[in-house]
C-alpha positions, 0 to 999 in steps of 0.5 A: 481506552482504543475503543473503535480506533481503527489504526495505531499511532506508531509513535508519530503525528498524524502527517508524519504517519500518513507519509511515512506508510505511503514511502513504505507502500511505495517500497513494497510495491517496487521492491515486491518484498521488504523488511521492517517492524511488526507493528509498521507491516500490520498497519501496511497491511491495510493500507496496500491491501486497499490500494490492490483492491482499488487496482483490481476494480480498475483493471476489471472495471467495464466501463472506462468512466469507473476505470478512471475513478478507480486509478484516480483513487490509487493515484491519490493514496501514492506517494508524491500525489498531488497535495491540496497545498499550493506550496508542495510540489505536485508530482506522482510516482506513474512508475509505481502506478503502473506497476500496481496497474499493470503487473499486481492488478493484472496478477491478482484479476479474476481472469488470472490464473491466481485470482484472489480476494483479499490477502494480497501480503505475507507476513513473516516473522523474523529476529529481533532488531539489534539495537532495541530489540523491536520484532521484525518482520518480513512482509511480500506481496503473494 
């Protein structure tokens, strides 16, 4: 049973997981719009509507002490961010981080003219996979 589980596995352990949603959100964030499974666009969902809405509390953050906690907390969830194991490279994706800064965060602030509070994605339906038949789905930030 999957009582309280807050997440799918998608057939992958947990570090395979963890870094296959971080190069999709990476993809999302560049390209604005991708194409993929249902289930990978569900669990994407989640994870890119957070790191919007961390970006949005930096960008709209008085204070410049909560607006470095805030872009700290995206730069750790990105992909390429610094591992904590010594043998991986350490380099972060500041291209990817300042389009979520300067262009997402700053489209969906309350000063914007298309303030939002949640439902950053679209999900749109499409045709089954041709070779296993997989529903796949178009997901676009709004």
């Amino acid at each position: 049973m999957r009582h309280r589980v807050s997440s799918r596995r998608l057939g992958r352990q947990t570090a395979h997981r963890l870094s296959m949603l971080t190069n999709l959100a990476k993809s999302l964030i560049q390209h604005k719009r991708m194409t993929t499974t249902e289930t990978r666009a569900k669990e994407l969902t989640k994870y890119v509507e957070r790191l919007i809405t961390l970006a949005k509390d930096a960008h709209a953050a008085p204070d410049a002490k909560d607006k470095l906690h805030a872009k700290r907390q995206v730069f750790q969830e990105l992909p390429g961010a610094p591992r904590r194991n010594k043998n991986s490279p350490i380099f972060v994706h500041r291209d990817i981080g300042q389009t979520l800064f300067a262009q997402i965060a700053a489209s969906y602030s309350k000063d914007g003219a298309s303030a939002r509070d949640g439902g950053y994605t679209r999900i749109t339906r499409l045709y089954p996979r041709a070779g296993d038949g997989a529903p796949m789905v178009f997901i676009e930030l709004v």
